[in-house]
N, CA, C and O atoms as a GROMACS GRO file, in nm:
protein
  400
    1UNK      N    1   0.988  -2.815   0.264
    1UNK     CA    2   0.851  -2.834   0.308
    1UNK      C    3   0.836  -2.770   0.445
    1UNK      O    4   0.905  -2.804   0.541
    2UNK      N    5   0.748  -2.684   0.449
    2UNK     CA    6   0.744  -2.585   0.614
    2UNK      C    7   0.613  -2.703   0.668
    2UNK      O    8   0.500  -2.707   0.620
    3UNK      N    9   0.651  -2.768   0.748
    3UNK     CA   10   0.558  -2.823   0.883
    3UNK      C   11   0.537  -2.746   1.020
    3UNK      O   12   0.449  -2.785   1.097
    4UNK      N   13   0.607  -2.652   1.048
    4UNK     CA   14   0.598  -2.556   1.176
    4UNK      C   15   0.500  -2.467   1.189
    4UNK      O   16   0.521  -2.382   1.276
    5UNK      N   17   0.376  -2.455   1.117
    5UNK     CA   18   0.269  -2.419   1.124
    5UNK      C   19   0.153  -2.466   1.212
    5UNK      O   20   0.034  -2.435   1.199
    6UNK      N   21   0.203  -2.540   1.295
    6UNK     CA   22   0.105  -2.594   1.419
    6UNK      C   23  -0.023  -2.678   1.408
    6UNK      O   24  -0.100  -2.701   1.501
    7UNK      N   25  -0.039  -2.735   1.244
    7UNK     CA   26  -0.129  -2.780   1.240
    7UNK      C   27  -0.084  -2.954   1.252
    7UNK      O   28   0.023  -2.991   1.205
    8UNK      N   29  -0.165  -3.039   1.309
    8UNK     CA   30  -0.156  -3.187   1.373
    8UNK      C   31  -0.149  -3.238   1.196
    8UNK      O   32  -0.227  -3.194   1.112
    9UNK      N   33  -0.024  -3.354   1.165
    9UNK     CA   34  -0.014  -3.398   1.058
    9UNK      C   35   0.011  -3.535   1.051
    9UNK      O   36   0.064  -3.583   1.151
   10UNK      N   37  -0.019  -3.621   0.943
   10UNK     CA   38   0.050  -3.726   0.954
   10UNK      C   39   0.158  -3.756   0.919
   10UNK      O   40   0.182  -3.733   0.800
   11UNK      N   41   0.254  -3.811   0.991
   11UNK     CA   42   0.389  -3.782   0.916
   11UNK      C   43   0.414  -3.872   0.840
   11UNK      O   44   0.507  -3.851   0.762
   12UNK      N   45   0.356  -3.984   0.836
   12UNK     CA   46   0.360  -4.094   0.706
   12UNK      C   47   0.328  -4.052   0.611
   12UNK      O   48   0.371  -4.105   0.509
   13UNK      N   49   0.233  -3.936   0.602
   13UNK     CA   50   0.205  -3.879   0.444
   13UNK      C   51   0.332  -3.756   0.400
   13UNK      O   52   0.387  -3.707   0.302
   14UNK      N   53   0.331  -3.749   0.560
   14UNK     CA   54   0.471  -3.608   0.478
   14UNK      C   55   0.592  -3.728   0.445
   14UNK      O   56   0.654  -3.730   0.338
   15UNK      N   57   0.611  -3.814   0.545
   15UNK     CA   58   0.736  -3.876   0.457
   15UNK      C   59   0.734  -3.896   0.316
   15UNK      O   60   0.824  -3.876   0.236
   16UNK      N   61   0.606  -3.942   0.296
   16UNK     CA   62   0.588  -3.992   0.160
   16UNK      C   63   0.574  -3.895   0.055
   16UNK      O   64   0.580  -3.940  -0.060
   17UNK      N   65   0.555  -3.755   0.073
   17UNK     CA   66   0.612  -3.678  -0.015
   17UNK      C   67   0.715  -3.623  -0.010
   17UNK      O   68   0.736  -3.547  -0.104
   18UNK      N   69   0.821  -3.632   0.092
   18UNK     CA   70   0.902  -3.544   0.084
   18UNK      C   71   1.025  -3.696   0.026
   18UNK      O   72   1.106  -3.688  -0.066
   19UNK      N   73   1.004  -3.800   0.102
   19UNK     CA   74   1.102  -3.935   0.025
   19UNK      C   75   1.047  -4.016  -0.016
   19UNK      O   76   1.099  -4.128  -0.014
   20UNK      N   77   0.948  -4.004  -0.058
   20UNK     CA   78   0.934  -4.140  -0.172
   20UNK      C   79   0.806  -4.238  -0.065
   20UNK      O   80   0.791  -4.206   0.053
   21UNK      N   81   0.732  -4.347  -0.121
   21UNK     CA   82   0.649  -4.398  -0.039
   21UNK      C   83   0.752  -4.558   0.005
   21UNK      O   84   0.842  -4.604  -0.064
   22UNK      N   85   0.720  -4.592   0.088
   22UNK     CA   86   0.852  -4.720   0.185
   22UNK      C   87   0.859  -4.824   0.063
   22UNK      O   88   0.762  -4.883   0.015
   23UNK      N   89   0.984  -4.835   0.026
   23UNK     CA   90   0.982  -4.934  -0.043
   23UNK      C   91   1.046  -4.852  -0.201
   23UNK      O   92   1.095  -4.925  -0.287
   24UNK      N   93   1.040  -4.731  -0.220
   24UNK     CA   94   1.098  -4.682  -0.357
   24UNK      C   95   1.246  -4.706  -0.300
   24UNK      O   96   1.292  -4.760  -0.199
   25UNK      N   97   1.299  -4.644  -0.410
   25UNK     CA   98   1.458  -4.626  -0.422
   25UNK      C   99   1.498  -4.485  -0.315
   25UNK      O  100   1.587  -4.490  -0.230
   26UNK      N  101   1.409  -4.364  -0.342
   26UNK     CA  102   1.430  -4.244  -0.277
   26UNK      C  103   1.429  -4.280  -0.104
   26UNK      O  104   1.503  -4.240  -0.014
   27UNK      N  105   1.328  -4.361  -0.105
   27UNK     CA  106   1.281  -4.385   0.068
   27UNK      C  107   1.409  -4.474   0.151
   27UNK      O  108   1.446  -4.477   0.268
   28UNK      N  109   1.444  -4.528   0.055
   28UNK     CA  110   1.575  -4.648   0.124
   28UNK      C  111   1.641  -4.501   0.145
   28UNK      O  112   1.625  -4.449   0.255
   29UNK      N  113   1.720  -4.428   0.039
   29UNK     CA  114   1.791  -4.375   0.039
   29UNK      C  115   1.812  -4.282   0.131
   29UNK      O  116   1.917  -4.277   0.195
   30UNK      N  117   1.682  -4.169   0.153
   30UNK     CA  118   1.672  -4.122   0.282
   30UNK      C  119   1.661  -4.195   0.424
   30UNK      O  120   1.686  -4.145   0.534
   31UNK      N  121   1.623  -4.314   0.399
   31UNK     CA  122   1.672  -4.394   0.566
   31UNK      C  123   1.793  -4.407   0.600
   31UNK      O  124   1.832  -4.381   0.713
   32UNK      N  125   1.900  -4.467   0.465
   32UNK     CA  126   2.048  -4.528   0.512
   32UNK      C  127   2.108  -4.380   0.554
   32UNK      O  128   2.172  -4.376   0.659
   33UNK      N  129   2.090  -4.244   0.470
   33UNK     CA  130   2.144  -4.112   0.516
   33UNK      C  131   2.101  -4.130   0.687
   33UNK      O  132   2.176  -4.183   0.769
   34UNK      N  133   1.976  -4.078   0.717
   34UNK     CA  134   1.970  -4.068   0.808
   34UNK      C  135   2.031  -4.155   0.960
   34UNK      O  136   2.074  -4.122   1.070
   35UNK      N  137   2.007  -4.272   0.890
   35UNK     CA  138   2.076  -4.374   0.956
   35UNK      C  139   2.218  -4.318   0.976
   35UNK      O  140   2.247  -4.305   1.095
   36UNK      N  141   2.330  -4.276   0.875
   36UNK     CA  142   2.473  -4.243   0.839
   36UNK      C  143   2.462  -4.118   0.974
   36UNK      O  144   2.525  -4.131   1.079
   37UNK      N  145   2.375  -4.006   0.944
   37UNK     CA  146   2.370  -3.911   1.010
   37UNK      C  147   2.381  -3.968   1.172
   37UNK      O  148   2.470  -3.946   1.254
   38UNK      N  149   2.273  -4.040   1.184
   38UNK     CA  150   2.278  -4.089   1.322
   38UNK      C  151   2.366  -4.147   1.424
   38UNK      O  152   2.369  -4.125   1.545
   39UNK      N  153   2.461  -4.253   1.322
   39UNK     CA  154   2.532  -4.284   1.394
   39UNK      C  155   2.685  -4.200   1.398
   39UNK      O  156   2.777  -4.226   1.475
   40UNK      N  157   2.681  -4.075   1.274
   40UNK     CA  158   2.789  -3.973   1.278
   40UNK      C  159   2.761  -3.912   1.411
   40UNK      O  160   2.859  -3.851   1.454
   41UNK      N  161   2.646  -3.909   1.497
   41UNK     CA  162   2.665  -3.789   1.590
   41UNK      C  163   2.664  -3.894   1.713
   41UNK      O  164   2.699  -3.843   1.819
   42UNK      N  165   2.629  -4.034   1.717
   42UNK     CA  166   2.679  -4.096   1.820
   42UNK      C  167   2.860  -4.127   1.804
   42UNK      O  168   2.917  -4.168   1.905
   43UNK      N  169   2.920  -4.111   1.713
   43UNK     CA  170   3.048  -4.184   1.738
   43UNK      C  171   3.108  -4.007   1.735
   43UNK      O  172   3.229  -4.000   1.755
   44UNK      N  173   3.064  -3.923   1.721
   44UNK     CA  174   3.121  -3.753   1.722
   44UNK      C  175   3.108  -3.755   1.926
   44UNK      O  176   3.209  -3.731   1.991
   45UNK      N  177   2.978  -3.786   1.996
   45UNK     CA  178   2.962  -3.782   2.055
   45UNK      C  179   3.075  -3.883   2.230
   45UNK      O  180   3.123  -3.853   2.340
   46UNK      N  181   3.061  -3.983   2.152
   46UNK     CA  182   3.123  -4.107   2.207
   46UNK      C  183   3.283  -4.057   2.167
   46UNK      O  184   3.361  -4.088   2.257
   47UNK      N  185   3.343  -3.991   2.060
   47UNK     CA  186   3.511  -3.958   2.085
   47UNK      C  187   3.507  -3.863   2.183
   47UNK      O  188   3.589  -3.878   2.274
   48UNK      N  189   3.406  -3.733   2.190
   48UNK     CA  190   3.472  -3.646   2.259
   48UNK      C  191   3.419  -3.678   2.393
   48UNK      O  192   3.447  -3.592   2.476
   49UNK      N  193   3.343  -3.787   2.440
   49UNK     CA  194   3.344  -3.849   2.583
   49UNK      C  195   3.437  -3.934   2.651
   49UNK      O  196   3.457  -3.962   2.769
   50UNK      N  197   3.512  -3.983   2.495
   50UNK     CA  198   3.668  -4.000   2.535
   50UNK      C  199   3.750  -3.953   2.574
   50UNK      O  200   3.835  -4.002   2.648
   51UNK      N  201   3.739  -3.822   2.525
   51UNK     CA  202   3.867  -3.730   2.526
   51UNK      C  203   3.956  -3.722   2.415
   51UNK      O  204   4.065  -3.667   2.431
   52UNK      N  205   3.914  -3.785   2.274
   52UNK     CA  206   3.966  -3.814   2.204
   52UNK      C  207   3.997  -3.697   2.088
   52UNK      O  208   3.907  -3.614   2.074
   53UNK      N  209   4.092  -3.687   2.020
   53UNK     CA  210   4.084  -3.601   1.886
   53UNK      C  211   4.088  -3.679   1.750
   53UNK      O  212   4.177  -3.760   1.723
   54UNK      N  213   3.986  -3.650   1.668
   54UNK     CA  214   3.968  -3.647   1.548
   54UNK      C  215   4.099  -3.771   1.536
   54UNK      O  216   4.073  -3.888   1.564
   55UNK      N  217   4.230  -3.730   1.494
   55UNK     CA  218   4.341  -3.772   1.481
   55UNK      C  219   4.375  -3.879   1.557
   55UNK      O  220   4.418  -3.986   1.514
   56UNK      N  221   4.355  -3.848   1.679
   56UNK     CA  222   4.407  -3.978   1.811
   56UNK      C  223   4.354  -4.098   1.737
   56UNK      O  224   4.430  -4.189   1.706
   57UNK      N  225   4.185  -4.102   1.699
   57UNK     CA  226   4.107  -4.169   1.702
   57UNK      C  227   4.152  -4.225   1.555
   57UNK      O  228   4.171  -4.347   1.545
   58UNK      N  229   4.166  -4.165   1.472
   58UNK     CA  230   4.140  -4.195   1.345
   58UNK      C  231   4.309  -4.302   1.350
   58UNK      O  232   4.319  -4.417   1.308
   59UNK      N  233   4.409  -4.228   1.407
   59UNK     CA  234   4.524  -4.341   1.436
   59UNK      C  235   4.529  -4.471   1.512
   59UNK      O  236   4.618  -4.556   1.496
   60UNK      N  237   4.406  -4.483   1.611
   60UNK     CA  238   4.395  -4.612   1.668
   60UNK      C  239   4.327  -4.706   1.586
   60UNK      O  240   4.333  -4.827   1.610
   61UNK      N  241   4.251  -4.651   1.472
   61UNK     CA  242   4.180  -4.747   1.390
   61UNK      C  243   4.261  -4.742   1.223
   61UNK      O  244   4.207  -4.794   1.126
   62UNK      N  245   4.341  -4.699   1.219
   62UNK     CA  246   4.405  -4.678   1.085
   62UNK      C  247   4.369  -4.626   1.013
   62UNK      O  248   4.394  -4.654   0.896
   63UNK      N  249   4.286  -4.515   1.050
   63UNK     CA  250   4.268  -4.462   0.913
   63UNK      C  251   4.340  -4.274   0.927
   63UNK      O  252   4.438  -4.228   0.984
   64UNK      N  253   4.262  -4.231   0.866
   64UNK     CA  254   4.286  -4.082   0.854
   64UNK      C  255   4.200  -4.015   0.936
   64UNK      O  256   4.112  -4.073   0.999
   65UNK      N  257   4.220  -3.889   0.940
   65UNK     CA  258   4.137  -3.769   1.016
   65UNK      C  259   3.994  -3.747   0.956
   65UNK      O  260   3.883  -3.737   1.006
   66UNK      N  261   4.041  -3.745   0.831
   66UNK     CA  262   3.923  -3.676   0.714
   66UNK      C  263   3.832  -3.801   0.712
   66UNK      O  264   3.709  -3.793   0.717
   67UNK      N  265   3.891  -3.902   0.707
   67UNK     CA  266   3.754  -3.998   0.709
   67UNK      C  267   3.702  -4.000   0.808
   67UNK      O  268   3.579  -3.998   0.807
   68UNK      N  269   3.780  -4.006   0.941
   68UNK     CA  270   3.693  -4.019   1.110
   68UNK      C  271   3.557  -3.841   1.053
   68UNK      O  272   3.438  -3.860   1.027
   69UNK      N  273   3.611  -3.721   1.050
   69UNK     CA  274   3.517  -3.608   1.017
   69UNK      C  275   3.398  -3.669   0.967
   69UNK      O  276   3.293  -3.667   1.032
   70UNK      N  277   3.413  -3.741   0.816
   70UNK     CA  278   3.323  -3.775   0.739
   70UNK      C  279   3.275  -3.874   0.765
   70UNK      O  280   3.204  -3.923   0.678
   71UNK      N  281   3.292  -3.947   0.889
   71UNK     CA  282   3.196  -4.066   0.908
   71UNK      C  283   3.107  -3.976   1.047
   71UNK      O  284   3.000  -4.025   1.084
   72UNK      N  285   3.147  -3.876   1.102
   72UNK     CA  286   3.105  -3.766   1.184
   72UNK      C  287   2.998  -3.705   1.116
   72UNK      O  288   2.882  -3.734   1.144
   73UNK      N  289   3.023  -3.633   1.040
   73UNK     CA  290   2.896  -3.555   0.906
   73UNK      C  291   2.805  -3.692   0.875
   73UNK      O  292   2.689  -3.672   0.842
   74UNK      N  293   2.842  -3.801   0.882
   74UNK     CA  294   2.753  -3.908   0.817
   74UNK      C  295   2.729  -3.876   0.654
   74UNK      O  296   2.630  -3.852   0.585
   75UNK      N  297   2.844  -3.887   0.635
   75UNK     CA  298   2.889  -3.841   0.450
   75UNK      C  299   2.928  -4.001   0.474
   75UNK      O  300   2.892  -4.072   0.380
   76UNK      N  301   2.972  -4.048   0.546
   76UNK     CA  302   3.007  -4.236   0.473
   76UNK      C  303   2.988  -4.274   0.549
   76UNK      O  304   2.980  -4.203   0.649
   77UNK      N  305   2.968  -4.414   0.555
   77UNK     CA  306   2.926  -4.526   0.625
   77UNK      C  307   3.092  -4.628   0.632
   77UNK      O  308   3.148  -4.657   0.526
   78UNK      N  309   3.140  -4.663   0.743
   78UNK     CA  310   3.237  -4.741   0.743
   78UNK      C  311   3.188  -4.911   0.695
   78UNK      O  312   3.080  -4.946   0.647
   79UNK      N  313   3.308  -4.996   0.728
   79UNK     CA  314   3.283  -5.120   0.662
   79UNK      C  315   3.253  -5.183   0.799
   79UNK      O  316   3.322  -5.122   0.881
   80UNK      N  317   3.192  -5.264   0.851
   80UNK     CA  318   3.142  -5.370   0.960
   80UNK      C  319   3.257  -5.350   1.062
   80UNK      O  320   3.235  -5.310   1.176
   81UNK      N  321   3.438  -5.393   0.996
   81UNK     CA  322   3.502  -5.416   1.014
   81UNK      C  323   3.583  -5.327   1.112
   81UNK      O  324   3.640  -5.363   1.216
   82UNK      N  325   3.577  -5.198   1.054
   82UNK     CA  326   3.593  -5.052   1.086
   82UNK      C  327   3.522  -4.981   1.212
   82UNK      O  328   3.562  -4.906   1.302
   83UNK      N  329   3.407  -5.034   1.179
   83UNK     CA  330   3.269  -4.991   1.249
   83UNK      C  331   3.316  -5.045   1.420
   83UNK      O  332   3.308  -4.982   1.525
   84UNK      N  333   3.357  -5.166   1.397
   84UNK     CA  334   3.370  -5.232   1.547
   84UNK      C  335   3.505  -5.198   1.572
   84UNK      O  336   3.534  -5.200   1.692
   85UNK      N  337   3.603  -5.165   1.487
   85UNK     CA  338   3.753  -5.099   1.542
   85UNK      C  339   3.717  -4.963   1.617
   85UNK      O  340   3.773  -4.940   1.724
   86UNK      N  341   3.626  -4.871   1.565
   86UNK     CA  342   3.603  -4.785   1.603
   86UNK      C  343   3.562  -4.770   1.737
   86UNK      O  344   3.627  -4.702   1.816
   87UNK      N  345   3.432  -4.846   1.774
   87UNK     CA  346   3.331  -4.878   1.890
   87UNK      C  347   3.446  -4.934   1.996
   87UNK      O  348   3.452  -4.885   2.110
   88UNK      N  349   3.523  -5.023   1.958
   88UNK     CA  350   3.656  -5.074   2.062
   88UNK      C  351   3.743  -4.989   2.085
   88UNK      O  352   3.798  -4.996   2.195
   89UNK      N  353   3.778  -4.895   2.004
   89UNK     CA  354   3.885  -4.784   2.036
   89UNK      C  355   3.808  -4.626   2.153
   89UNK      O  356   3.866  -4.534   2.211
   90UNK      N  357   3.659  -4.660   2.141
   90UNK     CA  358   3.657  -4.575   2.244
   90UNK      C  359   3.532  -4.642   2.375
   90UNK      O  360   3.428  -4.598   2.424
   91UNK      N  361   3.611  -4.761   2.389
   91UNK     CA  362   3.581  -4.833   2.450
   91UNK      C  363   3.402  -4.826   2.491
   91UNK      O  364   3.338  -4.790   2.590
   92UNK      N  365   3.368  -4.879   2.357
   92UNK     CA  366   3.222  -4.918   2.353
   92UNK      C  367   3.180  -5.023   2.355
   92UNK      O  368   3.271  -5.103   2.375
   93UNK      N  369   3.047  -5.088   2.341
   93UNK     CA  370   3.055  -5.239   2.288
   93UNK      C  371   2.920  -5.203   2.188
   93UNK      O  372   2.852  -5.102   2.173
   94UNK      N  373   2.918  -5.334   2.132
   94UNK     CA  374   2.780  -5.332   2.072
   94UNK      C  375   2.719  -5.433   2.073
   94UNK      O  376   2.776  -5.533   2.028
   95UNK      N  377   2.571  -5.448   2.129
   95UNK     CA  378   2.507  -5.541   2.158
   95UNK      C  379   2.410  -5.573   2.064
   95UNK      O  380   2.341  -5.484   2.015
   96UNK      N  381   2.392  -5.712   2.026
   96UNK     CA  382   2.296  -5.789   1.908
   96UNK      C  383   2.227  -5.922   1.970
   96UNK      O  384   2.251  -6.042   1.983
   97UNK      N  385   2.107  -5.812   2.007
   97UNK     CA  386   2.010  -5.908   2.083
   97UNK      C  387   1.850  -5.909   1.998
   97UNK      O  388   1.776  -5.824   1.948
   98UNK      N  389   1.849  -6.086   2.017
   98UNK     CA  390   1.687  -6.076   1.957
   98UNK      C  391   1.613  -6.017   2.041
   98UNK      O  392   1.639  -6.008   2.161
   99UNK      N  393   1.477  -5.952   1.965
   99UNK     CA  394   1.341  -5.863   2.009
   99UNK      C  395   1.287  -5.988   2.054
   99UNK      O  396   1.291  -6.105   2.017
  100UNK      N  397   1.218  -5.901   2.176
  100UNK     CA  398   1.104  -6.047   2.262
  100UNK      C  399   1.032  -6.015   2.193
  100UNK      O  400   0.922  -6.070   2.189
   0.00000   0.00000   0.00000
């Protein structure tokens, strides 16, 4: 879908054709990706502010290289469990606060 044509749009209508209207199966689906994507380029971002390699990292949390990459690409989503081994291994935290 080309939007770079300069004309003022709503993007609730382009979402809704390009994924589905909120609430299908397609629309979840393009959120949790994007979501995956998102947090692949904060934890891509957050190793190499470590100083970390691919490997270093993927050995402090047990896993492999290829999965640390692919949770990078936001091709997978880790387990909760993982998620916070990760965030602790490059010394992050994560905060879960109610909205005023």
């Amino acid at each position: 879908m080309q939007t770079n044509d300069h004309q003022i749009r709503d993007y609730d209508i382009v979402l809704d054709v390009e994924f589905g209207k909120p609430g299908t199966p397609e629309r979840a689906r393009a959120i949790e990706e994007a979501y995956a994507f998102y947090s692949g380029q904060i934890l891509h971002t957050a190793r190499k502010a470590a100083g970390l390699t691919q490997s270093e990292l993927a050995e402090r949390v047990n896993t492999t290289k290829s999965y640390i990459s692919k949770l990078e690409k936001g091709h997978v989503n880790p387990s909760a469990g993982l998620f916070f081994s990760i965030i602790n291994a490059l010394g992050m935290r994560v905060e879960i606060v109610k909205p005023l």
